[in-house]
C-alpha positions as CSV (number, residue, x, y, z in Angstrom):
1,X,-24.6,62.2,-3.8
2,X,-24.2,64.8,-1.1
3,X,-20.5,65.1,1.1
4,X,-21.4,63.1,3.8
5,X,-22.9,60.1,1.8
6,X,-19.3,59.9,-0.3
7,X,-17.6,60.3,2.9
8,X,-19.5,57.1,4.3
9,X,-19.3,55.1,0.9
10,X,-15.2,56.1,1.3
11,X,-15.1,54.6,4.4
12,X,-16.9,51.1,4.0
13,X,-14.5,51.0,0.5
14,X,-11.3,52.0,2.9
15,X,-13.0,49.5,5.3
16,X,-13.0,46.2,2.7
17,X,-9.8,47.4,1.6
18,X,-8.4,46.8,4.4
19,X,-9.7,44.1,6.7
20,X,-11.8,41.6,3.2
21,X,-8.7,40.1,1.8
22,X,-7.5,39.4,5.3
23,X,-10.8,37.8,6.2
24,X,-11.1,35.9,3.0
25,X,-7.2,34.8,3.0
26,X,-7.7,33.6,6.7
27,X,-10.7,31.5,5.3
28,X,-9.2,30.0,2.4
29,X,-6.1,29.4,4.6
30,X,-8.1,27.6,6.9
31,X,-10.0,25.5,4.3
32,X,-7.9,25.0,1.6
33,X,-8.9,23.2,-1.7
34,X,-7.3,19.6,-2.3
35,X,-7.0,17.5,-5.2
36,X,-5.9,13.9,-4.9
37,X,-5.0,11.8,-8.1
38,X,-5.7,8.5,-7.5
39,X,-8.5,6.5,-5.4
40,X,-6.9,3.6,-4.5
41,X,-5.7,2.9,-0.4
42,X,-3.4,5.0,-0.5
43,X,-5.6,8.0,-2.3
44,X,-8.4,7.4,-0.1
45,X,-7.1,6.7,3.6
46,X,-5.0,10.7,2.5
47,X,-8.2,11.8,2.1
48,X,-9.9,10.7,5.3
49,X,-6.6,12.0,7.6
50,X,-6.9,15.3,5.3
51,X,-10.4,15.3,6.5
52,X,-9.6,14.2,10.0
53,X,-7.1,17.5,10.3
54,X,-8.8,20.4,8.2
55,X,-11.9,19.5,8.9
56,X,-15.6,19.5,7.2
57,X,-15.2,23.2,5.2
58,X,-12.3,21.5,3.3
59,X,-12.8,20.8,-0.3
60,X,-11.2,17.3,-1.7
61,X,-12.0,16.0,-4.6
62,X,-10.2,12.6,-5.5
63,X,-9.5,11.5,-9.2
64,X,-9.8,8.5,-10.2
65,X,-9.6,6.9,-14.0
66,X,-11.4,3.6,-13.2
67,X,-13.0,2.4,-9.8
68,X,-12.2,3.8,-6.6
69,X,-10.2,1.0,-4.6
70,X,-7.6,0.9,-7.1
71,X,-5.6,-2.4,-7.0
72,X,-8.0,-3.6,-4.0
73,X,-10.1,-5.7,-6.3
74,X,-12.3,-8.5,-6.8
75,X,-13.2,-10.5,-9.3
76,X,-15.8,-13.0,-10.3
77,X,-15.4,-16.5,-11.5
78,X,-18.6,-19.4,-12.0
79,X,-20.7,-18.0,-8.8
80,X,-18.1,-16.9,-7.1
81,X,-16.4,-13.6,-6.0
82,X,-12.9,-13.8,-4.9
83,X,-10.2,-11.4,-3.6
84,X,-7.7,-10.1,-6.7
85,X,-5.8,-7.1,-5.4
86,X,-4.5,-7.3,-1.8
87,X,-5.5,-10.1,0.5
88,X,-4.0,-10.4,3.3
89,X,-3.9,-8.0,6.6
90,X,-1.5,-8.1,9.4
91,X,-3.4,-8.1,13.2
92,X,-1.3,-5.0,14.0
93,X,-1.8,-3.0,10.6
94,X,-3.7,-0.6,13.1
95,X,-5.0,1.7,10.3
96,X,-6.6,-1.2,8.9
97,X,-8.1,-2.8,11.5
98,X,-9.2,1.0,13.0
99,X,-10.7,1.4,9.5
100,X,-12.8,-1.7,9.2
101,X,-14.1,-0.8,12.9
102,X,-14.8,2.7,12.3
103,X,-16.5,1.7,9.1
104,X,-18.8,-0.7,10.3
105,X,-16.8,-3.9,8.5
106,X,-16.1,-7.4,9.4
107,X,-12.8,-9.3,9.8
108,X,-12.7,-12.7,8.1
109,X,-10.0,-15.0,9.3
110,X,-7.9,-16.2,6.4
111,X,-4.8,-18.0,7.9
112,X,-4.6,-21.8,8.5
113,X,-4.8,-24.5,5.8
114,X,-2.2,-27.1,5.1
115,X,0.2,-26.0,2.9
116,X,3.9,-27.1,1.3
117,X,6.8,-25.3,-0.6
118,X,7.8,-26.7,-4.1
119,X,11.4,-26.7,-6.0
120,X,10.0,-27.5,-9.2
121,X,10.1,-31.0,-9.3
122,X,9.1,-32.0,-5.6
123,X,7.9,-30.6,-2.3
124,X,10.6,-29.7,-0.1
125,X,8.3,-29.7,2.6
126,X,4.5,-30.2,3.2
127,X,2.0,-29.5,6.4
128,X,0.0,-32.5,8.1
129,X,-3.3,-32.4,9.1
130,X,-1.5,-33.1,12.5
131,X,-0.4,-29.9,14.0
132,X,2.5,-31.7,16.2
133,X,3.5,-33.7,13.5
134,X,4.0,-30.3,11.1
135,X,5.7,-29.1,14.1
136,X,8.1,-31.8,13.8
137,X,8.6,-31.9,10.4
138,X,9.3,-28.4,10.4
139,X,11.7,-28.7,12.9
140,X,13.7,-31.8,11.7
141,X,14.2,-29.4,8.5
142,X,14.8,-25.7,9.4
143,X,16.0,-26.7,13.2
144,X,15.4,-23.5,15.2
145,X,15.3,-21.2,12.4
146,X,11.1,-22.0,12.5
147,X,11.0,-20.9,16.4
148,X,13.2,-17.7,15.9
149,X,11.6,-16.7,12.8
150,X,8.3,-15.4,15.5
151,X,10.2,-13.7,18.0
152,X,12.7,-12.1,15.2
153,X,9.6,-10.6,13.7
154,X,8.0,-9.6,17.1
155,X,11.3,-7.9,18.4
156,X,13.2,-7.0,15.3
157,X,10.5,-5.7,13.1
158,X,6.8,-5.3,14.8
159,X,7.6,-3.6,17.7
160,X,10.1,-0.8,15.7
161,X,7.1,-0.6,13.3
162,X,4.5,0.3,15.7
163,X,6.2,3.3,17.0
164,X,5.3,4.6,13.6
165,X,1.4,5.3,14.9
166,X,2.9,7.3,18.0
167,X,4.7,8.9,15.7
168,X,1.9,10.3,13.5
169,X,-0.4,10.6,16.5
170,X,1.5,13.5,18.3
171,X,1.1,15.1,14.6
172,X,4.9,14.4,12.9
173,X,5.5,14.0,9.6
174,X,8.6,13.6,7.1
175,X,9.4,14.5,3.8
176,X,11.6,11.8,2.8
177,X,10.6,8.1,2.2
178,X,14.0,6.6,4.5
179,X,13.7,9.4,7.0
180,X,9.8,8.3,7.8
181,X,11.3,4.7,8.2
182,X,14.6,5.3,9.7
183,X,11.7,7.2,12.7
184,X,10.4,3.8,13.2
185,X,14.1,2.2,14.2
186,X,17.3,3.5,12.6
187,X,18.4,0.2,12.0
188,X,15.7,0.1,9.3
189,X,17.8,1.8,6.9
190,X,20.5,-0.5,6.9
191,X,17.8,-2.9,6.5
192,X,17.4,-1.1,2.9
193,X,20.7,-1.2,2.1
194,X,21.4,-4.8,2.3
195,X,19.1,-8.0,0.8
196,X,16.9,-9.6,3.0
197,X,19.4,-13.1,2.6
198,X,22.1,-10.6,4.1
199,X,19.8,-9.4,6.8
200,X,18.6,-12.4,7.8
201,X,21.7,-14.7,7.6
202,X,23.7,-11.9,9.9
203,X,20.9,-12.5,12.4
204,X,21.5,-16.0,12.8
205,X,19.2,-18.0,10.0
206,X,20.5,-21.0,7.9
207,X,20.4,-20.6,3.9
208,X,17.5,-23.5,4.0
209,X,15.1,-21.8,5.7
210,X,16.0,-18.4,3.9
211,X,16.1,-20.4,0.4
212,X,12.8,-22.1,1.1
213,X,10.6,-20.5,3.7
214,X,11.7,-17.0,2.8
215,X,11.8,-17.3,-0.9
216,X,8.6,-18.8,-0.8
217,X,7.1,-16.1,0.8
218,X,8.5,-13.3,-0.8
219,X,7.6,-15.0,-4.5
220,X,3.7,-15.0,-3.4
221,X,3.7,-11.7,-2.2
222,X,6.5,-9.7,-4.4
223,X,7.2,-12.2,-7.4
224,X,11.2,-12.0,-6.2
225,X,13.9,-13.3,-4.5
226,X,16.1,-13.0,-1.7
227,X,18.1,-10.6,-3.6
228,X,15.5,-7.5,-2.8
229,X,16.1,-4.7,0.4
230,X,15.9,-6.3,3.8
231,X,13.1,-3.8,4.5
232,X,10.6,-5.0,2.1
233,X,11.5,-8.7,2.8
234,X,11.1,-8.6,6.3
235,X,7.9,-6.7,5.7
236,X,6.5,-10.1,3.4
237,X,7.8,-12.4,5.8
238,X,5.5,-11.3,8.5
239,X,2.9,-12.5,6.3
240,X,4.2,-16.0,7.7
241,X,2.5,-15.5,11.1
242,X,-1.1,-16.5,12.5
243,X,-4.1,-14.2,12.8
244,X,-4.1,-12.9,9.2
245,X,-7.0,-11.7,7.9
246,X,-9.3,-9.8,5.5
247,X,-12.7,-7.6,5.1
248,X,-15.7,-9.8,4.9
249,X,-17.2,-9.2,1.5
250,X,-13.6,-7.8,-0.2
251,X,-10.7,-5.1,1.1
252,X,-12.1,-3.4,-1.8
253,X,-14.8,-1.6,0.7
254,X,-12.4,0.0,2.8
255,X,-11.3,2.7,-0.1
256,X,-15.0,2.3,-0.7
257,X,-16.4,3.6,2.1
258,X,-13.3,5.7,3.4
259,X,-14.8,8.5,0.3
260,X,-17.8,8.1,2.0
261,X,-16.6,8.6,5.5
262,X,-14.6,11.6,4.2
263,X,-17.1,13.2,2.3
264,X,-14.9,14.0,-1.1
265,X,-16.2,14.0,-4.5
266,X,-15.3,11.7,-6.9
267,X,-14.2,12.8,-10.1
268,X,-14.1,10.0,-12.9
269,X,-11.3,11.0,-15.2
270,X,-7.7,10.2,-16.3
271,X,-5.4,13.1,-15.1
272,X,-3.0,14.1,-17.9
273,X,-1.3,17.0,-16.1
274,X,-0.6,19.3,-13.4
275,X,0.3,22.7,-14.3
276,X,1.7,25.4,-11.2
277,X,0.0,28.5,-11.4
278,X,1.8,31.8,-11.7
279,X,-1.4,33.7,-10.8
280,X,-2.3,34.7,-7.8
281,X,-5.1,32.3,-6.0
282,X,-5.1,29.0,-6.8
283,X,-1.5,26.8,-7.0
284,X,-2.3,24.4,-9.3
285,X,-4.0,23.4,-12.3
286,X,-5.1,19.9,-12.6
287,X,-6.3,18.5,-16.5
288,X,-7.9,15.7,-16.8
289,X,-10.1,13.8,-19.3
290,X,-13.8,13.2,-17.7
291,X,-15.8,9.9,-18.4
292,X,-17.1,11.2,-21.5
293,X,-13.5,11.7,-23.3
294,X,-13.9,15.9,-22.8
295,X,-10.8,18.0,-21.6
296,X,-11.6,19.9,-18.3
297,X,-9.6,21.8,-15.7
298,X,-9.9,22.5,-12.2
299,X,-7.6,24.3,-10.0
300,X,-6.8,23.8,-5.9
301,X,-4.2,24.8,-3.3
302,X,-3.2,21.5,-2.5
303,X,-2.3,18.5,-4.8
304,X,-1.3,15.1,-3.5
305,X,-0.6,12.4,-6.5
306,X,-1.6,8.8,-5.2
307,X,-0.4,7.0,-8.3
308,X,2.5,5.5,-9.3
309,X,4.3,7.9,-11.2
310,X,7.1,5.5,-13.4
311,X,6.7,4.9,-16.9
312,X,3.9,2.3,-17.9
313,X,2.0,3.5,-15.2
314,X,1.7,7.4,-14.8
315,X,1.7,9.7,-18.1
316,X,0.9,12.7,-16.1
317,X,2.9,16.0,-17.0
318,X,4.2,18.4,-14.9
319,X,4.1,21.6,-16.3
320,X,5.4,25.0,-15.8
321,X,7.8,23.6,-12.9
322,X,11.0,25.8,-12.0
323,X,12.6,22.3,-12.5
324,X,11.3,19.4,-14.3
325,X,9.0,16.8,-12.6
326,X,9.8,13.4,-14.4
327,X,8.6,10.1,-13.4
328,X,10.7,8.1,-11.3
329,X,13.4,5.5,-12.8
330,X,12.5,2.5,-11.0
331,X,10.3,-0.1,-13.1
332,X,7.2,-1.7,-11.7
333,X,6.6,-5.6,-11.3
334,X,3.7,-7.1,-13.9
335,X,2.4,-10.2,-12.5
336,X,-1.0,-12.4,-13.6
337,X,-3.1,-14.2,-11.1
338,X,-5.3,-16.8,-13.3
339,X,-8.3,-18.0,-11.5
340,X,-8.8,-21.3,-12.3
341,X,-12.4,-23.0,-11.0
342,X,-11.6,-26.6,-11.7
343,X,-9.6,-29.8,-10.2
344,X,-6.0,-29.4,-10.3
345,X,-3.6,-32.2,-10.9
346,X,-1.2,-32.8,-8.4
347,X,1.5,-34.8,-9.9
348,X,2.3,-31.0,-11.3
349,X,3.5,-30.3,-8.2
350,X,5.1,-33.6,-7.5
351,X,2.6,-35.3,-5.5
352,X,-0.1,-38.4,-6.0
353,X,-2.6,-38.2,-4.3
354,X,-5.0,-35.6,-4.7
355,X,-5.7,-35.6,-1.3
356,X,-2.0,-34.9,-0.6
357,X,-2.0,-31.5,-2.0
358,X,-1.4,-28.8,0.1
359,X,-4.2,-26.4,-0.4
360,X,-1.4,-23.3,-0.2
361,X,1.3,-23.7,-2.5
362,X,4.6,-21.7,-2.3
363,X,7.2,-22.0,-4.5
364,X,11.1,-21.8,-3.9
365,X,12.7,-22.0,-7.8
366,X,12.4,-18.4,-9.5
367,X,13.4,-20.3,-12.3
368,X,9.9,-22.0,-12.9
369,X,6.0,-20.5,-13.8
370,X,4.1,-20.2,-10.7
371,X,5.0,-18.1,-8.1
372,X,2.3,-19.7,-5.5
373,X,-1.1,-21.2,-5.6
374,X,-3.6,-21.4,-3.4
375,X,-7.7,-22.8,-3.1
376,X,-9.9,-19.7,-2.4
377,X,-13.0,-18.8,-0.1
378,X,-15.1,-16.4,-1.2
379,X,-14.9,-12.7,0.0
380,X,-17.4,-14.5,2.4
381,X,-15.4,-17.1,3.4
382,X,-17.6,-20.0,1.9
383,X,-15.1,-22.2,0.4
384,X,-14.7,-23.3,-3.5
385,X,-13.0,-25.0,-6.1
386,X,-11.2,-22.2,-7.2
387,X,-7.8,-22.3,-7.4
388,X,-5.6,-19.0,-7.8
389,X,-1.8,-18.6,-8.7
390,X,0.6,-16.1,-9.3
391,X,3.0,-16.0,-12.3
392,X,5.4,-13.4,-13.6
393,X,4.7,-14.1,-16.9
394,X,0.8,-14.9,-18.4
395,X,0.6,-18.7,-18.3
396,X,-0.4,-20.5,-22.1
397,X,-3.6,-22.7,-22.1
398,X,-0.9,-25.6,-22.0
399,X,0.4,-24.5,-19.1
400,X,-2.9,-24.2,-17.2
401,X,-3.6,-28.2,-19.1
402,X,-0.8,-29.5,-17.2
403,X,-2.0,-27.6,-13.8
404,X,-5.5,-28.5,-14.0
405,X,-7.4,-32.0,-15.2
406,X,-10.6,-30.4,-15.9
407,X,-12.1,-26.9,-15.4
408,X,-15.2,-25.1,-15.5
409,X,-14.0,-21.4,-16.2
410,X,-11.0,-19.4,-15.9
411,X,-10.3,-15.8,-15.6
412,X,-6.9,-13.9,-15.9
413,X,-5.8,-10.7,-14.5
414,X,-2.3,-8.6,-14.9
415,X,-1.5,-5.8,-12.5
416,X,1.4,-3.6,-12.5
417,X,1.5,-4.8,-9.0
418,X,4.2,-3.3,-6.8
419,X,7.9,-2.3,-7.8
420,X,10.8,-4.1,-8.7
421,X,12.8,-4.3,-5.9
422,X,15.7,-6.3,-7.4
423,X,18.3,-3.0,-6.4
424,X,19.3,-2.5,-3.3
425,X,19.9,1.2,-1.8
426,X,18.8,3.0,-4.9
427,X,17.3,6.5,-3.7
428,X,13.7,6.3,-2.8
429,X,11.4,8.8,-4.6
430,X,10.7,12.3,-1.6
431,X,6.7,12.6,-0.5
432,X,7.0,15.9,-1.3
433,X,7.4,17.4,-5.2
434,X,6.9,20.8,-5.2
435,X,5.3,23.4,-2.7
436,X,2.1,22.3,-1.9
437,X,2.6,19.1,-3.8
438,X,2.9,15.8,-2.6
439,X,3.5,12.1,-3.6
440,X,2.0,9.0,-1.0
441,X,3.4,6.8,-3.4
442,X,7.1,7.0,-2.8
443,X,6.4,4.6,0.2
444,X,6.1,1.9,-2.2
445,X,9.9,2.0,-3.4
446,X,10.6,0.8,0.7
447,X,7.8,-1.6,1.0
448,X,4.6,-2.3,-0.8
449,X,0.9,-3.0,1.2
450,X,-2.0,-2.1,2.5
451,X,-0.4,-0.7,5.7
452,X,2.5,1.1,4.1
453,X,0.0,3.5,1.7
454,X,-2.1,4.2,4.8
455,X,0.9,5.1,6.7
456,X,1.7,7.1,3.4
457,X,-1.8,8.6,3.5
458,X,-1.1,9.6,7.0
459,X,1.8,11.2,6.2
460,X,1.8,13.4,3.7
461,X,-1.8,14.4,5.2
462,X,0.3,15.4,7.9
463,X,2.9,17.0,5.6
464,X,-0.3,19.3,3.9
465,X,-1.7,20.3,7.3
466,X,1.8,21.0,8.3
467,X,3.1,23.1,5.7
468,X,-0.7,24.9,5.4
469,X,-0.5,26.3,9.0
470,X,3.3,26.7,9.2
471,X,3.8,24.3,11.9
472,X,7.7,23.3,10.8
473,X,8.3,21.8,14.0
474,X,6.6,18.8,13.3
475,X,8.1,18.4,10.1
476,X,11.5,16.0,9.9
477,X,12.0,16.8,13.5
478,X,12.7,14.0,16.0
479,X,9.8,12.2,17.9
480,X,10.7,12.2,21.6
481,X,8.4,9.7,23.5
482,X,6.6,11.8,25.9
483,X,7.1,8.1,28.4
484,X,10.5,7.8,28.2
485,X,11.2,11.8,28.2
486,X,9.0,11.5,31.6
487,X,11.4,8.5,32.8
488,X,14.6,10.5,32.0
489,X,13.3,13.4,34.3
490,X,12.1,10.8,37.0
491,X,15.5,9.3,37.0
């Protein structure tokens, strides 16, 4: 090769010497790699803000060991298909209703019904097919405790909550589980510190109605009692209020179609570990066992673990940590929802007539089986003779004899559901693990739903873009409402 030929070769070599690795790190910093373990809500809405925020040249694959939805379920009884996971929907869950829009769904109105709350031996209380008269009943036995309950929800817990999606929408995020709800209201976190009976009897509310209503609700939605953080218990008690609702044809589709909407692979696989890199490239190793039992590895930037991670749930390992990554202390809640497609007997519940039975059952006695029941529509809405109810321990085939006079099939189903929230003020597990590593699931410790893992999602999405382009300001930094900033200088 003659002198000026090396000379020119030199140069392109001092050339990509130079300015390649700046050009490639300034791609892969722009479009990092993600891994996300778990497809459930929480896995899947992470994925679609991730998407939303880096954009279509980002690579996110999601992990998941069964069927992407994760506890959103159905399940099918005679001819019927009826909601198992999470049912119910708030009407200001924004992400869920902005979901179901921007995915082309259908809301199917779920509230209403005649319903009555059960000691154990006899209703307490029971609805008429007269609205007036259940007005009055209600009254004569909770006095205004049942007027107050609306506006304490509306003023003392809705309209804090909200200022959550402000909060997210000017691009803030926080590391902490209590610092993401003490941005919503500071007078959250005392909520966590004291049990919902505290909360609610400083605000003004007799023990019936907390003993009854309250009870009643939190048994059908957590399995507890009073005795769990006022956070979480104010949470299930807005589940007392009208316009609830669901996705026509199962909440199950919204994970469903979010993978779709974000465009992430799907990986079918139980992930056994994630190992931190010492290398340069790549941060993290993820292992995993694929659908057909085989070992395999793959490696990304980013990992966000959507999974529980406390014993009888997670069995991941953390490997090659500077400090150990263990899973969390806290135990999780196992509770069974039998379907029961049959005719139920209602002296079981104390009443007579069959036509007297309330066709939503709660229950105010943590000392006895059921925890609710209800009669089911279909994920359509076409109504059945299918009966569900909640217990926190699997009901024996005598138990379901005395519940039911005949039936035509039955089908059980035991979830680790949602945590025990039986402590109060026990530190909540961080969103964020390690550099670059992040957990949605700590929200569930304050409060578990629907909402709460999508407000997760949005999060730590946040958190990832964040961190990725240095943008520390918006991360535990206080929100300043751009309206009431604006006021302050007007004034």
């Amino acid at each position: 090769m003659s002198a000026s030929g090396k000379a020119m070769w030199t140069s392109i070599l001092f050339f990509l010497a130079c300015f390649l690795p700046n050009a490639l790190s300034e791609e892969t910093k722009e479009h990092p790699s993600i891994g996300i373990v778990g497809g459930g809500i929480g896995g899947t809405s992470t994925a679609y803000f991730l998407r939303q925020l880096f954009g279509k040249e980002a690579k996110i694959d999601i992990f998941e060991k069964r069927q992407v939805g994760g506890r959103l379920t159905t399940i099918k009884i005679g001819d019927n298909q009826i909601e198992a996971g999470g049912t119910l929907i708030h009407p200001k869950n924004m992400y869920m209703v902005n979901f179901t829009k921007l995915l082309g769904l259908e809301q199917l109105d779920v509230g209403g019904g005649s319903f009555g709350i059960f000691d154990g031996s006899s209703m307490r209380i029971s609805s008429s097919q007269y609205s007036v008269v259940t007005m009055a009943k209600l009254f004569w036995r909770y006095g205004m405790d049942i007027y107050n309950i609306d506006s304490w929800i509306n003023e003392k817990l809705l309209s804090k909550f909200m200022r959550i999606y402000d909060i997210q929408s000017a691009g803030h995020a926080y590391t902490t589980v209590p610092d993401l709800i003490g941005a919503m209201d500071p007078s959250f976190i005392s909520y966590m510190k004291n049990s919902i009976k505290f909360v609610m009897k400083t605000s003004g509310f007799g023990d019936t109605f907390i003993d009854e209503m309250v009870m009643g609700a939190l048994r059908t939605n957590y399995g507890q009692n009073t005795d769990i953080p006022g956070f979480v218990g104010a949470v299930s008690i807005a589940g007392v209020q009208p316009g609830l609702w669901a996705v026509k044809g199962g909440n199950k589709q919204v994970p469903e179609k979010l993978v779709s909407e974000a465009q992430v692979q799907v990986i079918q696989g139980t992930v056994v570990s994630v190992q931190l890199l010492q290398y340069q490239g790549k941060n993290y190793r993820v292992g995993f066992f694929d659908a057909e039992k085989k070992e395999q590895f793959k490696d990304y930037d980013i990992v966000i673990v959507a999974t529980p991670l406390h014993d009888e749930v997670s069995e991941i390992d953390f490997e090659d940590f500077p400090s150990s990554i263990e899973n969390f202390p806290q135990q999780f809640h196992k509770v069974t929802a039998t379907f029961v497609e049959g005719v139920p007997d209602p002296k079981y519940f104390g009443v007579d007539n069959a036509d007297d039975l309330p066709n939503s059952i709660l229950t105010c006695n943590d000392s006895i089986l059921v925890n609710s029941q209800d009669k089911k529509a279909d994920v359509f809405g076409n109504p059945t003779d299918v009966y569900k109810f909640f217990s926190n321990t699997p009901p024996s085939e005598d138990d379901v004899k005395q519940m039911f006079t005949s039936k035509k099939d039955i089908r059980m189903a035991t979830f680790m559901a949602y945590p025990e929230y039986s402590t109060v003020g026990e530190d909540l597990p961080p969103f964020v693990l390690h550099d670059q590593l992040y957990y949605v699931n700590g929200i569930e410790l304050a409060a578990s739903a629907m909402e709460m893992s999508s407000i997760a999602g949005k999060n730590v999405a946040l958190l990832a873009y964040n961190h990725w382009h240095g943008n520390l300001e918006k991360i535990d930094e206080p929100y300043l409402d751009p309206a009431l900033e604006k006021d302050k200088t007007e004034l």
